[in-house]
N, C-alpha and C positions, 0 to 999 in steps of 0.2 A: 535501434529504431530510427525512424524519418527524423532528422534533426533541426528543422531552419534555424539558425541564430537565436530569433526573436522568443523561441519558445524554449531554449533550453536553458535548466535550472539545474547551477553547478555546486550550490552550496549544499557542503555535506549534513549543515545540521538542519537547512530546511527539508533534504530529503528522507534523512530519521526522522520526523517529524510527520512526514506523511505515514510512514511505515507505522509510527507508533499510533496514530490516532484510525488509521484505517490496515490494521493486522494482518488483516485474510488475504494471505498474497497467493497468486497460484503457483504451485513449484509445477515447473518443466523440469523434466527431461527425456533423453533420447539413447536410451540404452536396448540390449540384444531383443525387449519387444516393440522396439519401436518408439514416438514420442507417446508418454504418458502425462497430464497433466492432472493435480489436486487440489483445489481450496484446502488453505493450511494457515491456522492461528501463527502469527509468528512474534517474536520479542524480539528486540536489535538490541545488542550492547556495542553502546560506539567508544568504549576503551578498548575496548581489541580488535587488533589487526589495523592496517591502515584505513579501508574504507569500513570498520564495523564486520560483528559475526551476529549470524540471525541463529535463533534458537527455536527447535519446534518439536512436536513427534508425531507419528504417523499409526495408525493400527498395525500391531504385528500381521494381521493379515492381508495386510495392505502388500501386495507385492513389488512396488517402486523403490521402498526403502531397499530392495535385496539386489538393487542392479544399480546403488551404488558404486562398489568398490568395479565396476570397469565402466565406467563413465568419467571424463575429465573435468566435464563443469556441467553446471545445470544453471537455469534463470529462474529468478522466483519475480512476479510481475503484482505490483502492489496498484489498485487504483482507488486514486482519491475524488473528491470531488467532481461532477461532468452530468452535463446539461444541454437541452436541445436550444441554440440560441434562433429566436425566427427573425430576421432582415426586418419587420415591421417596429420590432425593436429600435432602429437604424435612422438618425439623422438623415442619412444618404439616401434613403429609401424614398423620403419627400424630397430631397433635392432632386435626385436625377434615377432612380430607380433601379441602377444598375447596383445592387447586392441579390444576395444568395443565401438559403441558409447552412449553418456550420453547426458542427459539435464542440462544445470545451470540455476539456477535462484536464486531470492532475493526472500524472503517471510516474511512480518507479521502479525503473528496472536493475535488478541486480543478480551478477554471475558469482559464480565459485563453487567448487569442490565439496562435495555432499559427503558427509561421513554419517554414519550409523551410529548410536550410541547405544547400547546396550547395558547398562548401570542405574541401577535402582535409586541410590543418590541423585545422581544427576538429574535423571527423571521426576523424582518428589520436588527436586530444586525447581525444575521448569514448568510444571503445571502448577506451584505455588505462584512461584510470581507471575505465569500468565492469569492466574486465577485474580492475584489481586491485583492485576494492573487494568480487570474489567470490574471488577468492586469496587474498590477505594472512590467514595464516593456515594454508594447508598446507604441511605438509611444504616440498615443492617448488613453488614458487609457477610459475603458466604464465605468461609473459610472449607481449605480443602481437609483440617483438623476436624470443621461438623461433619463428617460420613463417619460410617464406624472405622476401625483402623483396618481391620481384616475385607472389608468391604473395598477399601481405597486400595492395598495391597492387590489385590486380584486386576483392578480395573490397571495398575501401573504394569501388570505382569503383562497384559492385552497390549502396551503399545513397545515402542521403541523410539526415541530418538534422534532427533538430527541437528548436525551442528552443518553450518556453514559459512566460512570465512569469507567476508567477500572481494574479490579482486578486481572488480569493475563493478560502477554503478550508475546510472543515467538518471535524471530527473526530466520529467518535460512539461511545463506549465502551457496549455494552448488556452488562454483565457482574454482572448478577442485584444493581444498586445497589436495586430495588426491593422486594427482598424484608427479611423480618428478619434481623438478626444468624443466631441459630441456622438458618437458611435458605442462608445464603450459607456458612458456615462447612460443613452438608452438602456444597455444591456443590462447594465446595475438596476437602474429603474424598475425594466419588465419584470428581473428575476424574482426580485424584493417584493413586487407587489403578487406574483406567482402566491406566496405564503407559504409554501413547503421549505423543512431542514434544508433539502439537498440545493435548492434552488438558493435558500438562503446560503450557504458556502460555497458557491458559486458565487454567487454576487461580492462575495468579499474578498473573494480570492482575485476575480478584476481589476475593484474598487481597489486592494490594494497593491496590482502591479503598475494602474494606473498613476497613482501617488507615488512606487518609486520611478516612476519614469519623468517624473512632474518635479524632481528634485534636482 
């Protein structure tokens, strides 16, 4: 993707980090029907492989898993946080009026070679921990042990698996790094006082590239 300097974010545990807390990444890819692309839960284990392997499954009747094995890599594109920021926001805007308005947002992107997993183990493994890695934390956590077991069985036999190692990955923070101080410090402002989640993670995600820029 477009990279300016300013916006790109090379550290590999803050880019796990977007992966983990916002899942849903879209897998691409570009095999004999063309590109297809699907919203897909995913899990990162970043002890394996150099850059991390993402773990997911797909419905068996999903046809993209089956055009795997003659495809050489696919992208799975993770987004975090992002926000309509308006220029009125902008220190700049009363000084001299020349701004614009922009979009922010968090992004990561990662390639590699899609394999199919077709193993019932593996599979009970990976909807266990994506299951609790969105639980852990309520009240009454669901476990995927409350369904009857014959019940769970049938619903595991419906998907399939995917592993994928990943061998490039890109992070891209565009969170108003290019503007002035009193510019960004607006932005924080507007966001915060907006009162929504998303506006609120946005604002922090500034507030706190502003601070390490300020060290």
């Amino acid at each position: 993707m477009y990279q300016p300097p300013h916006h790109r974010e090379e550290r590999l545990a803050v880019q796990h980090r977007l992966i983990r807390t916002h899942p849903l990444g879209l897998l691409i890819t570009a095999g004999p029907s063309g590109l297809i692309a699907n919203p897909v839960p995913f899990l990162i284990d970043s002890e394996r492989g150099q850059y991390g392997t993402l773990r997911a499954h797909l419905a068996r009747a999903n046809p993209q898993w089956r055009e795997f094995a003659t495809i050489e890599e696919c992208l799975v594109v993770f987004q975090g946080p992002q926000d309509y920021i308006t220029p009125s926001w902008y220190a700049t805007k009363r000084e001299t009026g020349k701004v614009v308005p922009t979009w922010n947002y968090a992004t990561v992107h990662a390639w590699g070679r899609p394999r199919a997993i077709d193993d019932a183990a593996w599979l009970y493994e990976q909807i266990g921990e994506l299951t609790q890695s969105q639980e852990t934390g309520r009240a009454v956590p669901w476990e995927v042990e409350d369904a009857p077991e014959d019940f769970v069985a049938m619903q595991v036999r419906a998907i399939v698996g995917i592993e994928i190692p990943i061998t490039r990955i890109e992070g891209k923070w565009k969170v108003s790094q290019n503007r002035p101080v009193a510019d960004r410090e607006g932005v924080v402002t507007g966001l915060r006082a907006q009162g929504d989640e998303p506006s609120r993670a946005m604002a922090d995600l500034v507030a706190e590239r502003m601070h390490d820029s300020n060290r």
